[in-house]
C-alpha positions in Angstrom: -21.8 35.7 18.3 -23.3 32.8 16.9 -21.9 33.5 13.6 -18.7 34.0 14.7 -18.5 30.6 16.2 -19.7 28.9 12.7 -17.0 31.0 10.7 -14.3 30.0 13.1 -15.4 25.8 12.6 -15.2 26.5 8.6 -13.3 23.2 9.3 -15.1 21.5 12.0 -15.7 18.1 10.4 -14.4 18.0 7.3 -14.1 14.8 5.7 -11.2 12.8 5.5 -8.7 13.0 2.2 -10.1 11.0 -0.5 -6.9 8.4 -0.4 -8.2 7.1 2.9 -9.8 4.8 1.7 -7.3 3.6 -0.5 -5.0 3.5 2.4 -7.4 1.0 3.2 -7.5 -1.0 0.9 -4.0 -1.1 0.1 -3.3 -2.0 4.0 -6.1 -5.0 3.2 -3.9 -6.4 0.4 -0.7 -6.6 1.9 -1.8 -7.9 4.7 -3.2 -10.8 2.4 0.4 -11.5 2.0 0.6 -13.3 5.4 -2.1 -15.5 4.5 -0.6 -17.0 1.8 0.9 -20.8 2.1 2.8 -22.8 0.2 -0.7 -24.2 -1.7 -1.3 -21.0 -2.9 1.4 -21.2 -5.2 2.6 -18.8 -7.6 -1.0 -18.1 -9.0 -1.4 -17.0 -5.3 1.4 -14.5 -5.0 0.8 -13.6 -8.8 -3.2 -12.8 -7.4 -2.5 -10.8 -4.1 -0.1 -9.1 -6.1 -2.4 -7.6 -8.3 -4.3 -6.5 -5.8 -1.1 -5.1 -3.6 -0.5 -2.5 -7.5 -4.0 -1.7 -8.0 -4.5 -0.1 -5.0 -0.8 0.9 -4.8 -1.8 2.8 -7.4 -5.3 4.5 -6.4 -3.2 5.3 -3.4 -0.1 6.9 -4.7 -2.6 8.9 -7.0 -4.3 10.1 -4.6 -1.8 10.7 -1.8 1.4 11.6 -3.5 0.8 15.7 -3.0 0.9 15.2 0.7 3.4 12.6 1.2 5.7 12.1 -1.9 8.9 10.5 -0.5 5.9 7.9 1.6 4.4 7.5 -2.0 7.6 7.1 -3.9 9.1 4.3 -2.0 5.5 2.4 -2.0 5.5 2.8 -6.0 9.4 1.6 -6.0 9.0 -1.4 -3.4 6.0 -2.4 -5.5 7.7 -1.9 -8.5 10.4 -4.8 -7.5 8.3 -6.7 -6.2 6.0 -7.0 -9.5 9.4 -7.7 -11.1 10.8 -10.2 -9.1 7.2 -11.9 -9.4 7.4 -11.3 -13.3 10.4 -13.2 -13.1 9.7 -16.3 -11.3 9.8 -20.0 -13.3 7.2 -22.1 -12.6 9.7 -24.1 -10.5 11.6 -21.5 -8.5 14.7 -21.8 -6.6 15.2 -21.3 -3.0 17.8 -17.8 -3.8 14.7 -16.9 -6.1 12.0 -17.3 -3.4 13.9 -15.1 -0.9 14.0 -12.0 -3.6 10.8 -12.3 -3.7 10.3 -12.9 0.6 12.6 -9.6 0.5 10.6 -7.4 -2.0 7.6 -8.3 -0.3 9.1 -7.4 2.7 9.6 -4.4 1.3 6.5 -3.2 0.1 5.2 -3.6 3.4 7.7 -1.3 5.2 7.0 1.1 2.9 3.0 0.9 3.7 4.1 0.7 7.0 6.0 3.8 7.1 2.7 5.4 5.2 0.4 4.5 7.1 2.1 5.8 10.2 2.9 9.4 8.4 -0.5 9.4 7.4 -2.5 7.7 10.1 -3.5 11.8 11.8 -5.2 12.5 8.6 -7.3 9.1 7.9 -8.5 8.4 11.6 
């Protein structure tokens, strides 16, 4: 009977997906977001940034089998984001700041909505 009990936990603590981790780290960087200030400047935003794609795209990599319309909309809201960034002055307006308030905004709904769809797998 033993044996019977092993074969039925084949999957008794089995690690977690390998984009945990990622989730992670990805969760780390926008969070950094909030701690920037107005002395961080644009070298600031420009840094967190590309932290925020890097790990956007470990994560997406890894993920984006088990939850592609979660992965999709990280890879699009970073995607704006990187561009409204890209398109900055060094001087920016106050219309240009809020696109960039808004795309960040919306990278971190869609890590938001991730992390809650995937949150029964990675804890």
């Amino acid at each position: 009977m033993a044996a019977v009990g092993v074969i039925a936990c084949g999957g008794c603590g089995a690690s977690k997906p390998s984009y945990c981790s990622s989730r992670a780290s990805l969760e780390s960087s926008v969070n950094g977001l909030s701690s920037l200030s107005v002395s961080s400047g644009l070298s600031g935003v420009r840094a967190q940034l590309e932290k925020i794609q890097s790990d956007a795209k470990a994560l997406v990599s890894g993920a984006k089998s088990d939850f592609p319309s979660q992965t999709s909309a990280i890879s699009s809201s970073v995607d704006a984001f990187t561009s409204a960034v890209k398109a900055l002055p060094s001087s920016p307006s106050p219309g240009q700041i809020a696109t960039v308030a808004s795309d960040a905004s919306s990278v971190v709904t869609s890590v938001k909505t991730f992390m809650d769809a995937s949150s029964s797998k990675c804890t």
